[in-house]
Each structure stands twice: as C-alpha cells, then as structure tokens.
mmJSON file of the N, C-alpha and C atoms, coordinates in Angstrom:
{"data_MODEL":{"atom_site":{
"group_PDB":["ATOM","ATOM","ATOM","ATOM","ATOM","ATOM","ATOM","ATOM","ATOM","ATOM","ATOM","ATOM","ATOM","ATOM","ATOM","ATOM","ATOM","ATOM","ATOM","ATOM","ATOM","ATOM","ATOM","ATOM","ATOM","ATOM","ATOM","ATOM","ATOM","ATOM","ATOM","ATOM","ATOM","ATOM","ATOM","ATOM","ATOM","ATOM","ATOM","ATOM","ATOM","ATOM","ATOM","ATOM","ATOM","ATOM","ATOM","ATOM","ATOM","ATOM","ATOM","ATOM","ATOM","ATOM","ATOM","ATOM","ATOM","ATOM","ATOM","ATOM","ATOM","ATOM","ATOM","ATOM","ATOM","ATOM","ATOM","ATOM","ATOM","ATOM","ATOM","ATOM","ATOM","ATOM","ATOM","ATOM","ATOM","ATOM","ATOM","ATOM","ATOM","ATOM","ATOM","ATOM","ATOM","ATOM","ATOM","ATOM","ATOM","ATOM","ATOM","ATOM","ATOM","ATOM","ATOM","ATOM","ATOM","ATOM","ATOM","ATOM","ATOM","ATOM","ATOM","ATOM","ATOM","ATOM","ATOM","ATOM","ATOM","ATOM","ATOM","ATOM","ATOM","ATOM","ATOM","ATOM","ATOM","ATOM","ATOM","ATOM","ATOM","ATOM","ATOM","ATOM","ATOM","ATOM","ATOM","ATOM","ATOM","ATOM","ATOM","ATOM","ATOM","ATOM","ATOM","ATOM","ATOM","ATOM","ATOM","ATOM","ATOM","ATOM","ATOM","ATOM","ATOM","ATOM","ATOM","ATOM","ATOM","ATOM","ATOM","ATOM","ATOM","ATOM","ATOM","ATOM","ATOM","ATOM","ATOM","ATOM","ATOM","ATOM","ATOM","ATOM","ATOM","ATOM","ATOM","ATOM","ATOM","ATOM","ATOM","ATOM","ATOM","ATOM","ATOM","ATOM","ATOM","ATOM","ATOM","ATOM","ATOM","ATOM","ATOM","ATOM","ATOM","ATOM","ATOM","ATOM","ATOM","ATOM","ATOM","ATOM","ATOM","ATOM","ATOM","ATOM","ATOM","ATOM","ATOM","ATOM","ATOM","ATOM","ATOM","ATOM","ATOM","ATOM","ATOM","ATOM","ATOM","ATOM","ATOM","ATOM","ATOM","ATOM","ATOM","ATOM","ATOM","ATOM","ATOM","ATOM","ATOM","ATOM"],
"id":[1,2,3,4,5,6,7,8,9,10,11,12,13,14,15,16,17,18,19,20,21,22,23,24,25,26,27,28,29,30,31,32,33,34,35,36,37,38,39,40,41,42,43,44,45,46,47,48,49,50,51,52,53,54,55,56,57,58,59,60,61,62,63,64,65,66,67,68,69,70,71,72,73,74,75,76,77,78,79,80,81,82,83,84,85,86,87,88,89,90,91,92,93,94,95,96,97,98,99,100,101,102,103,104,105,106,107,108,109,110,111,112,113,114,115,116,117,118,119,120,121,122,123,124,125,126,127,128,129,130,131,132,133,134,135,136,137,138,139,140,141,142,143,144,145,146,147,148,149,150,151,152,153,154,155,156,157,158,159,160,161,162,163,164,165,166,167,168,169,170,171,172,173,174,175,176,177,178,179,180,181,182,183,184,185,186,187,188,189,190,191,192,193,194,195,196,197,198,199,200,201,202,203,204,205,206,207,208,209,210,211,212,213,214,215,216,217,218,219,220,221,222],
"type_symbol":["N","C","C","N","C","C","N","C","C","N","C","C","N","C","C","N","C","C","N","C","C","N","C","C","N","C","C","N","C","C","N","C","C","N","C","C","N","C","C","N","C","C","N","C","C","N","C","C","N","C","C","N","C","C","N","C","C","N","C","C","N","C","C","N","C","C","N","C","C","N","C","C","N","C","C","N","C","C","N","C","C","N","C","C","N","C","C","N","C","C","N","C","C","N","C","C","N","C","C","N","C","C","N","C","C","N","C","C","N","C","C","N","C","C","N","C","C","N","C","C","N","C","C","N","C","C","N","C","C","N","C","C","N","C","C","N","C","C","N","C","C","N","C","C","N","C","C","N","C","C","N","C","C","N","C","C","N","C","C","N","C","C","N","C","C","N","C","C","N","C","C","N","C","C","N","C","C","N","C","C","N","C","C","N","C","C","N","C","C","N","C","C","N","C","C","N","C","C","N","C","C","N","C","C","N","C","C","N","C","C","N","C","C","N","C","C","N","C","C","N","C","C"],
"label_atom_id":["N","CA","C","N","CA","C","N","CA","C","N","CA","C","N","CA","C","N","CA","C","N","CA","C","N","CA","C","N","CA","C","N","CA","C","N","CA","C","N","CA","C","N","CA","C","N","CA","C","N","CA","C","N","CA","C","N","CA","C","N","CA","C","N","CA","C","N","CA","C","N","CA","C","N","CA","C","N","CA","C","N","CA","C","N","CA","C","N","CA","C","N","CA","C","N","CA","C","N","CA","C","N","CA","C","N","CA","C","N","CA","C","N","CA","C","N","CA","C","N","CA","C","N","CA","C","N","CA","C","N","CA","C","N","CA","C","N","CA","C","N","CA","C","N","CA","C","N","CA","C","N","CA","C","N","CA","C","N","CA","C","N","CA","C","N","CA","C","N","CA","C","N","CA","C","N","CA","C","N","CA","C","N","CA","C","N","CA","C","N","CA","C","N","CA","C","N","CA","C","N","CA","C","N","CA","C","N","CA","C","N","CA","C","N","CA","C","N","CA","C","N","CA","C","N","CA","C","N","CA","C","N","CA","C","N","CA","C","N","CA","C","N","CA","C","N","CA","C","N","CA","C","N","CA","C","N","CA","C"],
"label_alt_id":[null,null,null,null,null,null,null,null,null,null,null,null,null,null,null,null,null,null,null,null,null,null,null,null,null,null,null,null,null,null,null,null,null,null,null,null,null,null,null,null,null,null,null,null,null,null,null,null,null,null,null,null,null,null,null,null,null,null,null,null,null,null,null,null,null,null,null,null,null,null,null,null,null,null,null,null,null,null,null,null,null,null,null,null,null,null,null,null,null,null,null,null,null,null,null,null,null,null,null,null,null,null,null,null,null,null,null,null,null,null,null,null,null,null,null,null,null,null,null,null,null,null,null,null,null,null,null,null,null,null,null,null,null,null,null,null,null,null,null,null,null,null,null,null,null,null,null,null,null,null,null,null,null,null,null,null,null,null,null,null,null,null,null,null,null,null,null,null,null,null,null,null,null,null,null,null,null,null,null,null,null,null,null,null,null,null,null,null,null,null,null,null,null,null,null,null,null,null,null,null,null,null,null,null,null,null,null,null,null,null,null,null,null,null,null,null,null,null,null,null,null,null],
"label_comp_id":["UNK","UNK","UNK","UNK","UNK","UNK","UNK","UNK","UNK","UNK","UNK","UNK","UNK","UNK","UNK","UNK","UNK","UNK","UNK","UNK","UNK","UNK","UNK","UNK","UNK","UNK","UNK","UNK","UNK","UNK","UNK","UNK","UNK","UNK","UNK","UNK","UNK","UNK","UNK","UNK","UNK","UNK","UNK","UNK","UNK","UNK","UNK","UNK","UNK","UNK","UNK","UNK","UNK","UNK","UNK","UNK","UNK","UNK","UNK","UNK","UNK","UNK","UNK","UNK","UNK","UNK","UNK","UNK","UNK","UNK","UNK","UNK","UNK","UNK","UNK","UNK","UNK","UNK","UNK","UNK","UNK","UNK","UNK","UNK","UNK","UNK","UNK","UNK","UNK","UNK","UNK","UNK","UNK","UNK","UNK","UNK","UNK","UNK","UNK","UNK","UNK","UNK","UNK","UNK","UNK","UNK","UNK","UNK","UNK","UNK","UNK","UNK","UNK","UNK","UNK","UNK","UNK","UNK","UNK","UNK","UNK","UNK","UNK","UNK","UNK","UNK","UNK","UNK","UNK","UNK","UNK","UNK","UNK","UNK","UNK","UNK","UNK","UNK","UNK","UNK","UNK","UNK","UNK","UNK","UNK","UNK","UNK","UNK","UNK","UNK","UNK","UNK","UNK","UNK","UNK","UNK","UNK","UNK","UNK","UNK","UNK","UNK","UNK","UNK","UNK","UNK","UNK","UNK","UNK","UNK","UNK","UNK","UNK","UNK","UNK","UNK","UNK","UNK","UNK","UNK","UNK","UNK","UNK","UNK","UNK","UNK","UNK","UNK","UNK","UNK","UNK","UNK","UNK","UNK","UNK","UNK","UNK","UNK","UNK","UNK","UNK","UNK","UNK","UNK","UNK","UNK","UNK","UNK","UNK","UNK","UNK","UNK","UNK","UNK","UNK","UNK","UNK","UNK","UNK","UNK","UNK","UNK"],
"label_asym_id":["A","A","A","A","A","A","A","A","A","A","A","A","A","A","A","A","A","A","A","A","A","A","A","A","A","A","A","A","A","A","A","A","A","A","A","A","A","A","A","A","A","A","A","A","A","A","A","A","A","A","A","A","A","A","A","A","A","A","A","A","A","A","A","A","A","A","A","A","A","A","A","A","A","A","A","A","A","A","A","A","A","A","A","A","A","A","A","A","A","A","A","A","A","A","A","A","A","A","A","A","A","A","A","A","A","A","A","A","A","A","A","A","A","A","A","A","A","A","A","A","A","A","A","A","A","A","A","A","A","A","A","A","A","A","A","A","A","A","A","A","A","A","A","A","A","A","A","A","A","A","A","A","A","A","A","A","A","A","A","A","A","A","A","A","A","A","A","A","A","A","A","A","A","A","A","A","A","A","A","A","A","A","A","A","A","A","A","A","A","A","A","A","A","A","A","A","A","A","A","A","A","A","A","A","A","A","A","A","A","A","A","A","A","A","A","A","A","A","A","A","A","A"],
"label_entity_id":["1","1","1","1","1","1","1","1","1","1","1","1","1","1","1","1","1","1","1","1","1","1","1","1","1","1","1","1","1","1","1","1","1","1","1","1","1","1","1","1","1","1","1","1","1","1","1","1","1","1","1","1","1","1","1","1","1","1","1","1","1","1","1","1","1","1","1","1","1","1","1","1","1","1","1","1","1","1","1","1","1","1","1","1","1","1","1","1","1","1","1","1","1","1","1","1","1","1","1","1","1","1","1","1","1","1","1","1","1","1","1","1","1","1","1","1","1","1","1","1","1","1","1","1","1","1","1","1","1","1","1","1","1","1","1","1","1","1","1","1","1","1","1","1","1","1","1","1","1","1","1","1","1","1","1","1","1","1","1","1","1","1","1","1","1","1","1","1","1","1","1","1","1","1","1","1","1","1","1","1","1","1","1","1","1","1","1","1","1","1","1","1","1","1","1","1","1","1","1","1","1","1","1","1","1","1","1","1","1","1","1","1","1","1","1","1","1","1","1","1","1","1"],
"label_seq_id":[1,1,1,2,2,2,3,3,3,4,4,4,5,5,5,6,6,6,7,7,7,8,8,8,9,9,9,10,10,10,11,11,11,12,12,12,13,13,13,14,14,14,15,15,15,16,16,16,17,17,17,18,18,18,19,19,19,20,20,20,21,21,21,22,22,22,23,23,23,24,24,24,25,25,25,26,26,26,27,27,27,28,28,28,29,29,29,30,30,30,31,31,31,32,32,32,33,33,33,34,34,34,35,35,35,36,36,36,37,37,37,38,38,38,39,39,39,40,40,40,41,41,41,42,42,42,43,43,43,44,44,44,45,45,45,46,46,46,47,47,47,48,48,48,49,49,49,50,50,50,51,51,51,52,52,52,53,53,53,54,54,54,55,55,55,56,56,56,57,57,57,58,58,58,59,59,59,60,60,60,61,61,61,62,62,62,63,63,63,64,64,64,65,65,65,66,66,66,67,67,67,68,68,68,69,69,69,70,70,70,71,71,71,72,72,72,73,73,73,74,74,74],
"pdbx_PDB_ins_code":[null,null,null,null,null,null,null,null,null,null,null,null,null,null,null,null,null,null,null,null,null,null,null,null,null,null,null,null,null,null,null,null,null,null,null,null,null,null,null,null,null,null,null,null,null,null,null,null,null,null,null,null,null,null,null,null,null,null,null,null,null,null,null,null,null,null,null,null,null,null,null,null,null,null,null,null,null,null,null,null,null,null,null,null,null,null,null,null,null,null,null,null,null,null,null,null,null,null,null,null,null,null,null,null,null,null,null,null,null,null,null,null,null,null,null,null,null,null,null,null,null,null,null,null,null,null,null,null,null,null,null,null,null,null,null,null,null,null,null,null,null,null,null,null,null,null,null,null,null,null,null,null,null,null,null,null,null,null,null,null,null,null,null,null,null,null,null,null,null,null,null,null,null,null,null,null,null,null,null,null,null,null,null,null,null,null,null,null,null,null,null,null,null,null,null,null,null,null,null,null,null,null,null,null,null,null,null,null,null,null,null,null,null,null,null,null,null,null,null,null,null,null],
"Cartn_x":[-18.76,-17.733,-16.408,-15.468,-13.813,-13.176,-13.061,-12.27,-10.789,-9.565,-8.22,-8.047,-7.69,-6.771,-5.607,-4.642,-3.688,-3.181,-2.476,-1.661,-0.288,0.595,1.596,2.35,3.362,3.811,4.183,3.482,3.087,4.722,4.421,5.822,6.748,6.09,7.117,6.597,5.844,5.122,5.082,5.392,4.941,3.824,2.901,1.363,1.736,2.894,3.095,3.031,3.41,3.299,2.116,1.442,0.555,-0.746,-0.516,-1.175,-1.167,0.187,0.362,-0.348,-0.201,-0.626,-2.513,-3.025,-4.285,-4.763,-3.461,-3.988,-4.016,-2.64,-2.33,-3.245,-3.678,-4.775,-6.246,-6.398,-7.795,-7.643,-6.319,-6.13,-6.171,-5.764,-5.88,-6.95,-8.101,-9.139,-10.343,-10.076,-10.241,-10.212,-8.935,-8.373,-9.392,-8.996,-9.644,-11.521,-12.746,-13.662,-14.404,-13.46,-13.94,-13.837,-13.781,-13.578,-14.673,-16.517,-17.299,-16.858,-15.959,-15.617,-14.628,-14.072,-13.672,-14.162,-15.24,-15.97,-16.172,-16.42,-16.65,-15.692,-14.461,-13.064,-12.453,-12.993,-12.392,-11.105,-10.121,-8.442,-8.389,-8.072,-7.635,-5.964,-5.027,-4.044,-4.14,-3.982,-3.791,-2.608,-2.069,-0.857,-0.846,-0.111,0.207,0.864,0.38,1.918,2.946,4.491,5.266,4.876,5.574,5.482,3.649,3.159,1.636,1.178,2.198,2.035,3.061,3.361,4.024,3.921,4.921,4.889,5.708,4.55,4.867,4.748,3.711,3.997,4.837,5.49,6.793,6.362,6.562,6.08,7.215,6.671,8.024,8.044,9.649,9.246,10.489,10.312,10.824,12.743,13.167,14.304,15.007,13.896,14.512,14.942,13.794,14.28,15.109,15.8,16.689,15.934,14.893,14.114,13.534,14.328,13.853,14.594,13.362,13.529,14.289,14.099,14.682,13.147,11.974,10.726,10.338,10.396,10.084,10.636,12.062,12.939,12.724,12.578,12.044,11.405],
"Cartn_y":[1.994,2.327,2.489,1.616,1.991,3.249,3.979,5.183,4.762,5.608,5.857,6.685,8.329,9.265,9.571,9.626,9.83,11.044,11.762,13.333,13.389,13.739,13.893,15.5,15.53,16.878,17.301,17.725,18.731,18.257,17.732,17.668,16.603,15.451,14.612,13.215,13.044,12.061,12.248,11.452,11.469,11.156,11.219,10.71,9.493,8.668,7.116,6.459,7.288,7.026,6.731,7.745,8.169,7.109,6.877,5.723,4.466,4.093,2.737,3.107,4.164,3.987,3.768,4.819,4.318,2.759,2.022,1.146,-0.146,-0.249,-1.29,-1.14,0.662,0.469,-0.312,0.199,-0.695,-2.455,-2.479,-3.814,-4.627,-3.802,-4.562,-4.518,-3.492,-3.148,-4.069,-4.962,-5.937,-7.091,-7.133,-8.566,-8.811,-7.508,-7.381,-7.595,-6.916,-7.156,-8.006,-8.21,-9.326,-8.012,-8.812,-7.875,-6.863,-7.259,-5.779,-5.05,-5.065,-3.065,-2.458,-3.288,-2.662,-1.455,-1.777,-0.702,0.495,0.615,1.716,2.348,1.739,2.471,3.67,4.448,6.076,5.912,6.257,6.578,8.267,8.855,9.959,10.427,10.934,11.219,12.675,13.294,14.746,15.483,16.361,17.107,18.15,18.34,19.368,20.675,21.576,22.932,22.729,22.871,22.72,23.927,23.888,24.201,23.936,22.839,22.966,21.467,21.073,19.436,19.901,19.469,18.912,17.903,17.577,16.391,16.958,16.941,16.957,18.37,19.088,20.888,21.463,21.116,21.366,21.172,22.437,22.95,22.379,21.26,20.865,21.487,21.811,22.26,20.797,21.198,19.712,20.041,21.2,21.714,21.257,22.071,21.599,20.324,18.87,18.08,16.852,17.755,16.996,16.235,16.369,16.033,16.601,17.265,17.83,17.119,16.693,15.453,14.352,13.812,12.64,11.359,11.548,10.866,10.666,12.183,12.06,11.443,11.155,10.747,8.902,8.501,6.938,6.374],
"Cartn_z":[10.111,9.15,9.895,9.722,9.979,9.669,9.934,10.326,10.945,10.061,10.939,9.917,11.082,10.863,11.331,10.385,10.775,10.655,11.44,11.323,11.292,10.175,9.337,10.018,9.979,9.461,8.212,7.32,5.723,5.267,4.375,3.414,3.673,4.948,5.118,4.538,3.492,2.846,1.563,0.762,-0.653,-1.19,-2.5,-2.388,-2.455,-2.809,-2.893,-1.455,-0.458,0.567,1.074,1.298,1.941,1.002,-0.023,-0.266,-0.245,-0.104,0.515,2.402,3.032,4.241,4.361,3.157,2.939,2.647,1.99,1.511,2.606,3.025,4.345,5.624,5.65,6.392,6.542,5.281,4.696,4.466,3.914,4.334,5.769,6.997,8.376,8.619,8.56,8.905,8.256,6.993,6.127,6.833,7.282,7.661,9.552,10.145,11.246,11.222,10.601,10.712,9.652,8.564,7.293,5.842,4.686,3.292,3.072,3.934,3.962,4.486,5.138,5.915,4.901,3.671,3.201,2.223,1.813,0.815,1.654,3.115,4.156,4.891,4.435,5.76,4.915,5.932,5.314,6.178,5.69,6.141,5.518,6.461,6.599,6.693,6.073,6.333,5.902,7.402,7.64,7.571,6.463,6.851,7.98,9.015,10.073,9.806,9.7,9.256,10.172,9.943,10.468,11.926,12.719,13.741,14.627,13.663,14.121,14.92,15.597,16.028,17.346,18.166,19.228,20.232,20.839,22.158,23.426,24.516,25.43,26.473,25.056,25.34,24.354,23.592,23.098,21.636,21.128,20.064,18.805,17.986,16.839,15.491,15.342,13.56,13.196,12.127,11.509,11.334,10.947,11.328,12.764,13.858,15.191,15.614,14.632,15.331,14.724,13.093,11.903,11.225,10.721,9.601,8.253,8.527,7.024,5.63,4.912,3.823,3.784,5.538,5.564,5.055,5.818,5.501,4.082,3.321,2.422,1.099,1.512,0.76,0.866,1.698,2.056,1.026],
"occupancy":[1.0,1.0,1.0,1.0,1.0,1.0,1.0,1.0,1.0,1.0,1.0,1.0,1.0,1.0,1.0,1.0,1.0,1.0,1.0,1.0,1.0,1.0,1.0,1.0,1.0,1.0,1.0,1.0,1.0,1.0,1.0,1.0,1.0,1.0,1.0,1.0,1.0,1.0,1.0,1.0,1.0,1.0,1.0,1.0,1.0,1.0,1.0,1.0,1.0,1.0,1.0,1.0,1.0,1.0,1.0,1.0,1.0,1.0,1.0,1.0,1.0,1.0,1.0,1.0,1.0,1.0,1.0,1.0,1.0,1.0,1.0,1.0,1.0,1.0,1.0,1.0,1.0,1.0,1.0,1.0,1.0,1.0,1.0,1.0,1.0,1.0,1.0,1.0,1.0,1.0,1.0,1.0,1.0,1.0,1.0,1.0,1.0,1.0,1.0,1.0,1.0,1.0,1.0,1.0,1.0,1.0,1.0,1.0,1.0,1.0,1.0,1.0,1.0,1.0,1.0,1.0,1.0,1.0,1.0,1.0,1.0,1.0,1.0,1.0,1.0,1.0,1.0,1.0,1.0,1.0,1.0,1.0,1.0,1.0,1.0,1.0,1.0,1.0,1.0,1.0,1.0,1.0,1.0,1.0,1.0,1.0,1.0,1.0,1.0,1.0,1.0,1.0,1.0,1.0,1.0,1.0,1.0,1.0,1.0,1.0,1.0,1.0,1.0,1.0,1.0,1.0,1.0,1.0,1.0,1.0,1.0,1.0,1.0,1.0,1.0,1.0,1.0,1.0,1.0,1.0,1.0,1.0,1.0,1.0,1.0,1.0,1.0,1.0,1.0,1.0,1.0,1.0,1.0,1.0,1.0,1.0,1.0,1.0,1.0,1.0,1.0,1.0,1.0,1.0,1.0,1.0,1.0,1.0,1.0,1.0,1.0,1.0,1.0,1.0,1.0,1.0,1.0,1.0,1.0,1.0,1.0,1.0],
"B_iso_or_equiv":[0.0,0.0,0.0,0.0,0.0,0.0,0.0,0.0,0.0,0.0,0.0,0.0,0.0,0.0,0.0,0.0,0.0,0.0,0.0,0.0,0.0,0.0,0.0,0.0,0.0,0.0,0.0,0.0,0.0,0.0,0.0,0.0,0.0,0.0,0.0,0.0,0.0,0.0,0.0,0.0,0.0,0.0,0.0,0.0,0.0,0.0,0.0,0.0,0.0,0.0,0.0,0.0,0.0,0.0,0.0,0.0,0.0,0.0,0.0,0.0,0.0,0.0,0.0,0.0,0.0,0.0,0.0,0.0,0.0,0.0,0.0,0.0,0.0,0.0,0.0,0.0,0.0,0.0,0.0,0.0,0.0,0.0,0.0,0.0,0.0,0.0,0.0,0.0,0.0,0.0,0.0,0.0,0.0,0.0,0.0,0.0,0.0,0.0,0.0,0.0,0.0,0.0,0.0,0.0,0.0,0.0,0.0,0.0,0.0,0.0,0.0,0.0,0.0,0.0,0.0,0.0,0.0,0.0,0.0,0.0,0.0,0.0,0.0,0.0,0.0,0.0,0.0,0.0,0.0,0.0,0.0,0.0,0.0,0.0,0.0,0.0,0.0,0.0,0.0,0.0,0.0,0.0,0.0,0.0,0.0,0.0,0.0,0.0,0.0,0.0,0.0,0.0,0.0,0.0,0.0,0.0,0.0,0.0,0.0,0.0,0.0,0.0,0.0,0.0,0.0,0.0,0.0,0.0,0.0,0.0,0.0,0.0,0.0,0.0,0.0,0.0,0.0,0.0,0.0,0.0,0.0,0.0,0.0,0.0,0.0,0.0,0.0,0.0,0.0,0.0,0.0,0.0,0.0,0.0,0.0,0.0,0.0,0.0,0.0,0.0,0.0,0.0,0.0,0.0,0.0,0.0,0.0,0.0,0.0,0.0,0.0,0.0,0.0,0.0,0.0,0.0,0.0,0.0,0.0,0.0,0.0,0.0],
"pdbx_formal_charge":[null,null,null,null,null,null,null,null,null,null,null,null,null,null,null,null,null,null,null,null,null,null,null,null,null,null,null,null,null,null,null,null,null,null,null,null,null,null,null,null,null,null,null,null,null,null,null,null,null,null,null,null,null,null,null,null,null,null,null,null,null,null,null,null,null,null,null,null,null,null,null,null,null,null,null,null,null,null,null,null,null,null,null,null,null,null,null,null,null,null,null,null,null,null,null,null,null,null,null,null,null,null,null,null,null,null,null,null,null,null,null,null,null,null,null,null,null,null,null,null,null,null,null,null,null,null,null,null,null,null,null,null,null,null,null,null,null,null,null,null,null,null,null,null,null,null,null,null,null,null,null,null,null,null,null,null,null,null,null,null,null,null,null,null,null,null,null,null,null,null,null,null,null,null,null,null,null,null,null,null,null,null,null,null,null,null,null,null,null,null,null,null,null,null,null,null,null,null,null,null,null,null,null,null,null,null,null,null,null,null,null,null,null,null,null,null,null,null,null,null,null,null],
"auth_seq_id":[1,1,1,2,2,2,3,3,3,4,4,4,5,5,5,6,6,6,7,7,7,8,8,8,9,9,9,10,10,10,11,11,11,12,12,12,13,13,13,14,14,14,15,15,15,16,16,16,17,17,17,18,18,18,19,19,19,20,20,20,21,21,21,22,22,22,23,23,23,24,24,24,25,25,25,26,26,26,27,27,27,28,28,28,29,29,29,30,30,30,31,31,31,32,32,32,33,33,33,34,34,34,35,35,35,36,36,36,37,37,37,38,38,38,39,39,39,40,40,40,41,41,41,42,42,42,43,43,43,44,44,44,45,45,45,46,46,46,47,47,47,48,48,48,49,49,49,50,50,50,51,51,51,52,52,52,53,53,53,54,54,54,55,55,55,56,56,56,57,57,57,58,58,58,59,59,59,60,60,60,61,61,61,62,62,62,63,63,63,64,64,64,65,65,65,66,66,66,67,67,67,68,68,68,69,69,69,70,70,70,71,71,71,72,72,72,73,73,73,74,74,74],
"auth_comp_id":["UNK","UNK","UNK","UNK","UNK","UNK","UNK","UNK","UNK","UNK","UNK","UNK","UNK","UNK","UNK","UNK","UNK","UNK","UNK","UNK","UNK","UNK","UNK","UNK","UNK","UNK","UNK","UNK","UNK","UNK","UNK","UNK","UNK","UNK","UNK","UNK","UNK","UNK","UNK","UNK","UNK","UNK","UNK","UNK","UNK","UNK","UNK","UNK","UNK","UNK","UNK","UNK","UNK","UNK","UNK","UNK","UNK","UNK","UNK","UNK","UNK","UNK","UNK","UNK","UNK","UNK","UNK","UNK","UNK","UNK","UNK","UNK","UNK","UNK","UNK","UNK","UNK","UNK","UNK","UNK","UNK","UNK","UNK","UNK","UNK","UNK","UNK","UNK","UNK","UNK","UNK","UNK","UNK","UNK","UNK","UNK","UNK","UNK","UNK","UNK","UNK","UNK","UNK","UNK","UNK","UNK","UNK","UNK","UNK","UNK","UNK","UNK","UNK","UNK","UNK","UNK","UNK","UNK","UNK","UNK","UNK","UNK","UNK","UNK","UNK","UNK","UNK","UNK","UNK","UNK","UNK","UNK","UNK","UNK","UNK","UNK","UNK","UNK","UNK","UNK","UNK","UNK","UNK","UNK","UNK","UNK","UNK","UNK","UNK","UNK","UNK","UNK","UNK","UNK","UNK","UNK","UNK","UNK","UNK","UNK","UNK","UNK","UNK","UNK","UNK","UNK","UNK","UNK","UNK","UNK","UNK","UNK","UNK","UNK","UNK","UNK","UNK","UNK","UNK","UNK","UNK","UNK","UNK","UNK","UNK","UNK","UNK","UNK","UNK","UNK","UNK","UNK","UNK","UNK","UNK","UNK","UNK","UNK","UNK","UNK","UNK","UNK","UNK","UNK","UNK","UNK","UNK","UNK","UNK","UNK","UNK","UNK","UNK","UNK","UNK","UNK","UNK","UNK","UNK","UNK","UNK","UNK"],
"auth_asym_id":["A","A","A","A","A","A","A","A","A","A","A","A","A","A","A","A","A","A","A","A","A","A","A","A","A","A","A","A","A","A","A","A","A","A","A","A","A","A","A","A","A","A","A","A","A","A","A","A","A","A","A","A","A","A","A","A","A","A","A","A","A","A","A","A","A","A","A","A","A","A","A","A","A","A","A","A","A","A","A","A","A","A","A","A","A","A","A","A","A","A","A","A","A","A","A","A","A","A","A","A","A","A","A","A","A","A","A","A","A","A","A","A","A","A","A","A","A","A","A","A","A","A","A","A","A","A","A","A","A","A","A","A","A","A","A","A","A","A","A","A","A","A","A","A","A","A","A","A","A","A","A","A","A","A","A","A","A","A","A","A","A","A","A","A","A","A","A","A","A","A","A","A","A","A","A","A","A","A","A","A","A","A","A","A","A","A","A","A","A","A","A","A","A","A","A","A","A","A","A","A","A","A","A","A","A","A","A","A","A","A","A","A","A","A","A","A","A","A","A","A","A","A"],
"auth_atom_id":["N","CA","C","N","CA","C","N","CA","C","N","CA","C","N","CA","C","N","CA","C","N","CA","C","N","CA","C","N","CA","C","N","CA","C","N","CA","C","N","CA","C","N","CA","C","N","CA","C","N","CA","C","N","CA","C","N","CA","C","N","CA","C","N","CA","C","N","CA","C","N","CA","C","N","CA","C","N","CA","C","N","CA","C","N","CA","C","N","CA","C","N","CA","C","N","CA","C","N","CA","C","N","CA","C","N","CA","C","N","CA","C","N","CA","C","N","CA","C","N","CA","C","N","CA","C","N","CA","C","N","CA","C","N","CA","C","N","CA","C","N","CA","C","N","CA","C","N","CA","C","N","CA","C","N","CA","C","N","CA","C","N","CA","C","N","CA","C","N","CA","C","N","CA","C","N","CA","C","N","CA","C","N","CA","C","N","CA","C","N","CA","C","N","CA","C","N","CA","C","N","CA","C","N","CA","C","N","CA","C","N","CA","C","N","CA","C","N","CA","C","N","CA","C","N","CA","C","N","CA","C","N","CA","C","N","CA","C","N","CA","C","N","CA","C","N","CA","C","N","CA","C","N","CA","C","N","CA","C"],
"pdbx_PDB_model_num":[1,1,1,1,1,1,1,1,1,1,1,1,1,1,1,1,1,1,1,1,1,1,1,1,1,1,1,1,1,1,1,1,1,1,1,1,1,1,1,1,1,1,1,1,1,1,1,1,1,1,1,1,1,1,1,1,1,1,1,1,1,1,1,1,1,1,1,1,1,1,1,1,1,1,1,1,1,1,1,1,1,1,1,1,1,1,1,1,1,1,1,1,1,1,1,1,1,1,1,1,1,1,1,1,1,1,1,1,1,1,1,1,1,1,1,1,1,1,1,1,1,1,1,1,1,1,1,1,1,1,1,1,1,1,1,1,1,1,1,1,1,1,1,1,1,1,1,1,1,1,1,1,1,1,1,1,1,1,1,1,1,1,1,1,1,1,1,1,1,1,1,1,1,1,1,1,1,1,1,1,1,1,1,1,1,1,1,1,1,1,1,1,1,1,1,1,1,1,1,1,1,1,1,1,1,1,1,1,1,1,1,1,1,1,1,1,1,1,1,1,1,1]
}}}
C-alpha cells in the first residue's frame, strides 16, 4: 500500500487544498506503480501546532517567519 504523509503547520491549508494535495498525490502514485495502487494509497496530511515544527533546531511559529495567512489564502 502507498503511503505519503505530509506535515503542515495548522491553519496554513484550506480543505480545498489539502485535497487537491490528497488527490495529485494519489494521482503520481497511480501514474508511478499502475491505477491498482490507487484503491490502497493512504495520503496523510498532518496539521502541526504552531510553534510545533522546526528546522535546524529552531523552533518556528508562523508569525516569526511572515506567514500568517499568506498559504492559506493561495
């Protein structure tokens, strides 16, 4: 079974989003092992609490790094 999770920070996705990302996923994952993996590819899109993700050690909130409702607005 195809599996991809992805991890978000909470509030920067719309469900329109986040379902086109379910969907284009399942679509490569389609295109990649043939149209049976499609009935089996779980896509996961995980929201993060703000301050609950970082890079590098470095703890991000979405304030610190000028994003707040720029993603979600897309």
């Amino acid at each position: 079974m195809p599996f991809a999770n992805f991890k978000v920070p909470a509030g920067t996705l719309t469900a329109e989003r986040k379902e086109q990302i379910i969907t284009r996923t399942t679509d490569l994952y389609a295109e990649t092992f043939g149209d049976r993996a499609r009935a089996t590819t779980l896509v996961l899109v995980a929201e993060a609490a703000d301050a609950g993700w970082g890079i590098g050690s470095g703890v991000l909130m979405l304030a610190r790094v000028g994003q707040v409702g720029q993603v979600a607005q897309d």
